[in-house]
N, C-alpha and C positions, 0 to 999 in steps of 0.2 A: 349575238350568237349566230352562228352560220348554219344551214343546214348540213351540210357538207362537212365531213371530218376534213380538218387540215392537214394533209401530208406533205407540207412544204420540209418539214426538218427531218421528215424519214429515208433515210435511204433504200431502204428495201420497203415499199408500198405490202410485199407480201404477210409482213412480218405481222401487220394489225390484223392482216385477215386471221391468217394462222392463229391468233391469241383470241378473236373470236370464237374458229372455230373450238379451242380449247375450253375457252367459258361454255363451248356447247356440246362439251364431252367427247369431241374428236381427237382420240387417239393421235392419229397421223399426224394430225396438224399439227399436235401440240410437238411433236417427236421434231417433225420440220422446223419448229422453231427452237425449240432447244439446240438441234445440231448448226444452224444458223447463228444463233446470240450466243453459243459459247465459246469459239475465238475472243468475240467483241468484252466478254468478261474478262475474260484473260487479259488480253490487252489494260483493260481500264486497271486491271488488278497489277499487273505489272507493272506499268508506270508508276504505282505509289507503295506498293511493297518491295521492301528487297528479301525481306525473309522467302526463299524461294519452299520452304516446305509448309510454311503459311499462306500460300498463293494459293494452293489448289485447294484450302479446306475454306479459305474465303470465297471463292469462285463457286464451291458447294453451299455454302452457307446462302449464296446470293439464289441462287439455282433452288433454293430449299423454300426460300421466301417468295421468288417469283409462285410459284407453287402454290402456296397457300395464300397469297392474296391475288390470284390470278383472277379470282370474283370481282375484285375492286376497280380491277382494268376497267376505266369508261374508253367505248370504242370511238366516242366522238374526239379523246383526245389524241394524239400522237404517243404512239408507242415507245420510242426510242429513248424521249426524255422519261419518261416512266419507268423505262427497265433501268436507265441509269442511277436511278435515285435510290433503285433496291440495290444497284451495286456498289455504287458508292457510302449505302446505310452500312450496307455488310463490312466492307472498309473500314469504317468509321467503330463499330461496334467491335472490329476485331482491335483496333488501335488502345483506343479507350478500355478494352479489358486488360490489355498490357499497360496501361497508365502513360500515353506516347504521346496523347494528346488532353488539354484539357478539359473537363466534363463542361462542355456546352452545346449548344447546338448548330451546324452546321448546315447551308442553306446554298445550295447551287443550283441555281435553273442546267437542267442538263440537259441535251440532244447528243446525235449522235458521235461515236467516235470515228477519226479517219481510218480508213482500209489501211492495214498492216502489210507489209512487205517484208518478205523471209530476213531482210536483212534491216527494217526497221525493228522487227517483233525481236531478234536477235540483240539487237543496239537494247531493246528496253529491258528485255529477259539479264542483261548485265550493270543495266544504270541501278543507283536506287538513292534515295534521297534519303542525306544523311538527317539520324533524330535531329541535330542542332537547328535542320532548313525545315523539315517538318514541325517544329514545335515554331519556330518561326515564322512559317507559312497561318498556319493555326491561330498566332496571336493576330493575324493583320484581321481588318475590316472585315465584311461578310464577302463586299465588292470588288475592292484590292486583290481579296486571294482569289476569287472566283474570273477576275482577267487574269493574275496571274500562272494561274492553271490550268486555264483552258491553252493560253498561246505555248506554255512552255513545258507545263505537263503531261496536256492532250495533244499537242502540238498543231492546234486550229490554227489556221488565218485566221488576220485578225477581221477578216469580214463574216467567216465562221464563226468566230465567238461572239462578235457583236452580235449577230443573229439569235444565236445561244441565249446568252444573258438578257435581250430584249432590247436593247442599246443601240446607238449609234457608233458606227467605226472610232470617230476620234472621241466619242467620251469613252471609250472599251480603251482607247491610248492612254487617256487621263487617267485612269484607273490603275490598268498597267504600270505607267509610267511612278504613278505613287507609291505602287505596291513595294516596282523594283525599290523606288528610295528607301521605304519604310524596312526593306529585307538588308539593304545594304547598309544603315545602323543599325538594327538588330542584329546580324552577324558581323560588326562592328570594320565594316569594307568601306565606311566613308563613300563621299558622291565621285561620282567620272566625272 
């Protein structure tokens, strides 16, 4: 255990203060950090939703839950990967109430997402992953999908997502590189 909180995965160092101060009933702070994390929702939300009038009730939903387990925040941990898990929960809970994926559970070490640019946030506000690749994503490994999601759905380097997952660069490859096999007979695309 270290005495020192680790902020190696946080990008904004402000962001744990702020959720502090929130667990200690500042207003401000907590206002600062919501207008801070909620691009970073959107984003995470858009990359895996294409329903675009279910993006923003999931982005509330996630917004609704940081809220109420804002007590649970330990401040020794990093922020970043903590508020992804609630948005990725949210994610997952809206999926599964549409029946899009199958009731099990779902396990990604998360950190944070890259900075959005008017014209990557626009690129994702348009993509969306068809159900046949998300029900396919879904079936792989816990590991497989969680490289393949970080490099191509969060669109990490892969020394980011090694980081992420806890992993070393070429086993986050191995990973990857399985996942893609494992997606390419599942949507039945044979090997390159």
């Amino acid at each position: 255990m270290h005495d020192e909180p680790d902020n190696s995965d946080d990008r904004d160092p402000h962001w744990r203060a702020w959720m502090i101060g929130a667990q200690e009933g500042d207003a401000a702070a907590y206002e600062k950090l919501l207008r801070e994390i909620l691009p970073r929702a959107r984003r995470q939300v858009g990359a895996r939703v294409s329903d675009v009038a279910a993006r923003e009730d999931i982005v509330q939903n996630a917004l609704v839950s940081l809220h109420r387990s804002r007590h649970t925040y330990r401040p020794e941990r990093p922020f970043s990967p903590w508020f992804h898990a609630i948005v990725r929960n949210a994610i997952v809970d809206w999926a599964r109430a549409r029946g899009r994926i199958a009731q099990r559970e779902v396990s990604i070490e998360p950190e944070s997402l890259p900075a959005a640019t008017p014209e990557s946030t626009e690129a994702r506000a348009q993509e969306a992953l068809s159900p046949e690749l998300e029900r396919a994503l879904a079936s792989l490994p816990a590991a497989q999908r969680q490289a393949v999601e970080l490099i191509h759905v969060e669109e990490l380097s892969v020394a980011e997502a090694a980081t992420r997952a806890g992993v070393s660069p070429g086993a986050l490859k191995v990973r990857a590189h399985r996942g893609y096999r494992a997606l390419r007979a599942l949507l039945g695309r044979g090997e390159r």
